[in-house]
C-alpha positions, 0 to 999 in steps of 0.5 A: 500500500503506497501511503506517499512521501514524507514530504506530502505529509509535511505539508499537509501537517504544515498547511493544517498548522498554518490553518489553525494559527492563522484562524486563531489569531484571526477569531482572537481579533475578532474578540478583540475588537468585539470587546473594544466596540462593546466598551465604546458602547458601555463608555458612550452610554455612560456618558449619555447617562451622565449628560441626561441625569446631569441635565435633568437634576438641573430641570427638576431642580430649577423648576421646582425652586422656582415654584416654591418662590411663587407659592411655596409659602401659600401651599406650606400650610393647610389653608382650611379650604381657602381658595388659591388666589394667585396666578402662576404661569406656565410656559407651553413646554415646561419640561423640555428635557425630559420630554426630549430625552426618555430613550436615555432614561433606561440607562438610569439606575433603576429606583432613580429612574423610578423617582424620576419619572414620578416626579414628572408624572405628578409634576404635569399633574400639577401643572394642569392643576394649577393651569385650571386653578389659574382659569378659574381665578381669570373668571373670578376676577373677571366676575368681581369686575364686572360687579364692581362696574354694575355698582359704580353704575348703580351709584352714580345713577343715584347719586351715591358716593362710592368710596375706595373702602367700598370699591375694595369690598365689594371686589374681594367679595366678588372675587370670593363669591365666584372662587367659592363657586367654582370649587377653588378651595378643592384646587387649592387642596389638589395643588397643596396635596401634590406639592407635598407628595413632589418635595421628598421626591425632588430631595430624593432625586437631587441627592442621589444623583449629587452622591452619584457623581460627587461622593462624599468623602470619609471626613464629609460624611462624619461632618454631615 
């Protein structure tokens, strides 16, 4: 039985030899490279988490100091059903980061993500709360006006003195007569409910993205 030259069975070994060192090396780059372009991935998404709770720390954080500025004090307390006789406005897009940014949300930690987006879901809540509260003082003010005209009318018709005191009166009792029908205590209570259930949420958010990034150290926490 003719088993062939040596040499062939050289170069068959060679070949194999070369095969599997060649493949080797080629699926070890391969890994390699999977492994850099998975590690760009994690970067790059560590970053869009950075930029995204960096951003949204400063829109929560801006737009609830600013609400507590214009009424944080007239909600502090309960009022007894007492109407809220105050506008505040509201811009039409009052939280453009968020709404423009909830694909970066899943990169967030979970139970900071969870925070998060119930702040935002109680926070438009809010927000609607407070447009409605802000309409129905427009109508009480605009009912006050026109009972404080009808009388001025009245009066000089008849020739009736109509002093300031008066003037101030009947205005403010216009204005409470119609806040009372328009159920403005309940509003009130609505948006004092909400800010009370918004402000642990708020403090719970800013310190834990503030721990994230800018952890106290040793001599920083005996201190606090």
């Amino acid at each position: 039985m003719n088993l062939g030259s040596p040499d062939a069975y050289i170069s068959l070994v060679s070949g194999l030899i070369g095969a599997f060192v060649g493949g080797f090396f080629t699926l070890k780059g391969a890994t390699n490279a999977h492994k850099l372009a998975l590690k760009k991935e994690e970067t790059a998404d560590r970053e869009r988490m950075i930029t995204t709770l960096m951003l949204l720390r400063t829109e929560i954080a801006g737009a609830w100091e600013l609400f507590m500025e214009e009424c944080g004090d007239e909600l502090s307390e309960p009022a007894g059903g007492a109407p809220f006789l105050n506008i505040l406005p509201i811009g039409k897009n009052p939280f453009p980061i968020f709404d423009s940014g909830p694909p970066a949300l899943n990169l967030l930690p979970r139970e900071l993500a969870k925070d998060v987006v119930h702040f935002y879901m109680r926070a438009k809540g809010l927000i609607a709360t407070i447009e409605m509260n802000n309409h129905d003082y427009e109508q009480a003010l605009q009912y006050a006006r026109v009972l404080l005209i009808n009388h001025a009318e009245r009066a000089q018709k008849d020739g009736e003195e109509f002093p300031d005191e008066k003037h101030d009166q009947l205005f403010n009792g216009g204005v409470e007569y119609m806040a009372g029908q328009l159920g403005m205590g309940d509003t009130a209570e609505a948006i004092r409910s909400l800010a009370q259930e918004l402000t642990p949420i708020v403090e719970r958010i800013t310190t834990k993205v503030d721990e994230l990034f800018f952890p106290l150290n040793d001599s920083q926490k005996r201190t606090n």
